[in-house]
C-alpha positions as CSV (number, residue, x, y, z in Angstrom):
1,X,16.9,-22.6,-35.7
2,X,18.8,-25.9,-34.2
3,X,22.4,-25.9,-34.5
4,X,25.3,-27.4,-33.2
5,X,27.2,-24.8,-31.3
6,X,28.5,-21.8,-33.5
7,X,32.3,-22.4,-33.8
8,X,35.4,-19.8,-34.2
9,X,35.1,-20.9,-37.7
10,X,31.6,-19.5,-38.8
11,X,32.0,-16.2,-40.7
12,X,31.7,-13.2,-38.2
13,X,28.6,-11.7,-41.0
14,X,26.8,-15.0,-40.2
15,X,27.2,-15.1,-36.2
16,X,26.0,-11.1,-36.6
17,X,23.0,-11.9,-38.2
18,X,21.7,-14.5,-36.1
19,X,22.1,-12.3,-32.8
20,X,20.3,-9.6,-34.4
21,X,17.2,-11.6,-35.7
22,X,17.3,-13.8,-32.4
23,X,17.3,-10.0,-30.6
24,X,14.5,-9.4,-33.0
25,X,12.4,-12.2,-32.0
26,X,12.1,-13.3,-35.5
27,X,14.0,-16.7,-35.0
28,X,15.3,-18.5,-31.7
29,X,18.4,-20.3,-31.7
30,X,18.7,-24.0,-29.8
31,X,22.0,-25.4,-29.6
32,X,22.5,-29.1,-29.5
33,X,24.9,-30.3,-26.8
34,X,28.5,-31.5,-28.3
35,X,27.3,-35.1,-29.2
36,X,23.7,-35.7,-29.3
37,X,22.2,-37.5,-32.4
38,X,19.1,-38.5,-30.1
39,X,18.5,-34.5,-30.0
40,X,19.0,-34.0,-34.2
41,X,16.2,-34.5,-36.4
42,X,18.5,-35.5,-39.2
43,X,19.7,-38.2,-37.1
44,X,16.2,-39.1,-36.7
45,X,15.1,-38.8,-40.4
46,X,18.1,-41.5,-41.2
47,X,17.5,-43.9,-38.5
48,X,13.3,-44.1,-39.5
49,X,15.0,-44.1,-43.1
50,X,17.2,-47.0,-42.3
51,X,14.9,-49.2,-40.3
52,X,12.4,-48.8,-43.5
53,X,15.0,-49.8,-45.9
54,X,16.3,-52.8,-43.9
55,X,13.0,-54.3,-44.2
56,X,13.0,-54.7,-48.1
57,X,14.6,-57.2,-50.2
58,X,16.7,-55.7,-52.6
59,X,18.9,-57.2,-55.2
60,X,20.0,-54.5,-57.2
61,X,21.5,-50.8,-56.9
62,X,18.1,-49.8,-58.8
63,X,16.1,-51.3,-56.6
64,X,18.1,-49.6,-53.7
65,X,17.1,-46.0,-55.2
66,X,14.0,-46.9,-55.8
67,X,13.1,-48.0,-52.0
68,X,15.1,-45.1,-50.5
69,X,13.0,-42.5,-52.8
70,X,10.0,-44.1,-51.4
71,X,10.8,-43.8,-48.0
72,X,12.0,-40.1,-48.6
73,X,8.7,-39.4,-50.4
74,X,6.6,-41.2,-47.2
75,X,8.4,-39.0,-45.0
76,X,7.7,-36.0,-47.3
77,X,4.1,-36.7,-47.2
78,X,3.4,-37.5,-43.2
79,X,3.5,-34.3,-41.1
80,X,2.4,-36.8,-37.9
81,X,6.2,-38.5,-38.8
82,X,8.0,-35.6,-39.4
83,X,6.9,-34.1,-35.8
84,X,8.3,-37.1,-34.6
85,X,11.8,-36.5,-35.2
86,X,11.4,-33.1,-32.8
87,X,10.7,-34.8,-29.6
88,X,12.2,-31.9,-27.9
89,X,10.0,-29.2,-29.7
């Protein structure tokens, strides 16, 4: 599991469970460094999202959904791309 760095504020249950299934080998916990949107695969996912969008023409808000959900739906369907926003991995 990536995560920013488990604050004061997460629930004491939650921060529990993680240390006993990361004890338990079943997941492993990576925490990001304070500021690092090169390092988060969301971050990644918007910018490829972004760059893709920017390329279109579009004149209306309908238009607009309609190129975003495409771009969602390519990155849905290209596990090559998706590995690509885990550099780190």
């Amino acid at each position: 599991m990536v995560s920013r760095k488990l604050s004061s504020g997460i629930c004491k249950k939650v921060q529990e469970f993680l240390k006993k299934k990361e004890q338990q080998d079943n997941i492993m916990m990576a925490f990001l460094p304070p500021y690092s949107p090169e390092l988060n695969p969301d971050e990644q996912v918007w910018n490829y999202a972004k760059r893709e969008v920017g390329k279109k023409t579009i004149r209306s808000k309908d238009e607009m959904e309609k190129t975003i959900l495409s771009v969602m739906s390519t990155i849905k369907k290209s596990a090559k791309l998706i590995r690509s926003f885990f550099p780190y991995a």
